[in-house]
KEGUPA-589197 format. One record per residue (C-alpha): residue number from 1; residue in three letters; y, z, x. Coordinates in steps of 0.2 Angstrom, whole numbers, plus 2048, in hexadecimal, padded with zeros to 3 digits. Example, Ala and Ser with C-alpha at 12.3 -4.5 7.8 and 13.67 -1.06 7.14 Angstrom:
BEGIN
> 1, Ala, 7EA, 827, 83E
> 2, Ser, 7FB, 824, 844
***
This chain:
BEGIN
> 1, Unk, 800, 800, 800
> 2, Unk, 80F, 7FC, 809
> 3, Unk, 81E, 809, 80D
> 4, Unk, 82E, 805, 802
> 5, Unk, 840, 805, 810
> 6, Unk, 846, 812, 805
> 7, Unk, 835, 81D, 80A
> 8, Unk, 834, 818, 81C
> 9, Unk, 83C, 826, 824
> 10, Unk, 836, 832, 819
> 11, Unk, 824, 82D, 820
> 12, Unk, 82A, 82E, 832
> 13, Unk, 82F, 840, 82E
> 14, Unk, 81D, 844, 826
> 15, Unk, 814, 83B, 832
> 16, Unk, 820, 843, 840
> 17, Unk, 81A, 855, 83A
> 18, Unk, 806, 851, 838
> 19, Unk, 802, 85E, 842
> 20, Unk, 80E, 86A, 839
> 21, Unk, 804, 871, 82A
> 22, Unk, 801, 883, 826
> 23, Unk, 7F0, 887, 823
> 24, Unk, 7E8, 895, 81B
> 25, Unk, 7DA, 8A3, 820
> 26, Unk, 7CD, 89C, 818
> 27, Unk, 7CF, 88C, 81D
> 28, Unk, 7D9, 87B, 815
> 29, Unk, 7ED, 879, 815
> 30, Unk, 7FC, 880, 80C
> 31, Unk, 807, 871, 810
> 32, Unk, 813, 86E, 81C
> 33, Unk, 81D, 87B, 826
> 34, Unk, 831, 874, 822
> 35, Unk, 839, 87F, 830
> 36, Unk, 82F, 870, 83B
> 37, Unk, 834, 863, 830
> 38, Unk, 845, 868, 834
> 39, Unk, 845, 866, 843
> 40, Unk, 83D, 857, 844
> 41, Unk, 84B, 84E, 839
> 42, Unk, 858, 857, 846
> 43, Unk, 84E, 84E, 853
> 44, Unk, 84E, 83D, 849
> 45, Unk, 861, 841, 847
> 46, Unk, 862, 842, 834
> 47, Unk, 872, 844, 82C
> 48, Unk, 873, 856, 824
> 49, Unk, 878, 84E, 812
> 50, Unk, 867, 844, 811
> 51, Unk, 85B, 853, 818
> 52, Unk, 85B, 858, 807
> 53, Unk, 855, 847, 800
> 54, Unk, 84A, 844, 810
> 55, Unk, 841, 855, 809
> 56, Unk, 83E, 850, 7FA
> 57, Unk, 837, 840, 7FD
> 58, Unk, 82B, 849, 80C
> 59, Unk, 826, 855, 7FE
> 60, Unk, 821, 847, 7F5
> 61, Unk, 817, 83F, 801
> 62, Unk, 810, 853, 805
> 63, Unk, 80B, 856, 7F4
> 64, Unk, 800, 843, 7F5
> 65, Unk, 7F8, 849, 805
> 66, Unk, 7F4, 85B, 7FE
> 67, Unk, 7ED, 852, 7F0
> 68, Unk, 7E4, 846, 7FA
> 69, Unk, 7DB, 853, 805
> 70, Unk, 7D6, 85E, 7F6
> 71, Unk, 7CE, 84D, 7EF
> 72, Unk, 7C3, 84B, 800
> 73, Unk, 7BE, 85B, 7FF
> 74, Unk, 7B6, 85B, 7ED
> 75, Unk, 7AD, 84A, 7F4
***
């Protein structure tokens, strides 16, 4: 499925912080851990009036992944 160029640097950002995710005691993730995300859109120089946008559309893409990975599980 191809990336829309309003999405693109949203999936920079999640693919930026892939090895960012909180996981929990008993094994499986939470989501991601946004003080990283943060500082990987200060480090791709995003403008403090779209970090907010830039957020929701990562959450978005999170929310997929978190579903996508609950779905592997159940086989």
């Amino acid at each position: 499925m191809p990336v829309l160029p309003e999405n693109w640097e949203a999936l920079e950002l999640f693919l930026a912080c892939a090895t960012q995710w909180r996981h929990v005691p008993m094994g499986g993730v939470t989501g991601l851990d946004y003080t990283a995300l943060y500082s990987v859109m200060a480090m791709h120089q995003v403008a403090a009036t779209e970090q907010r946008e830039r957020l929701a559309q990562v959450q978005r893409i999170e929310r997929g992944a978190l579903q996508a990975m609950k779905d592997q599980q159940r086989g």
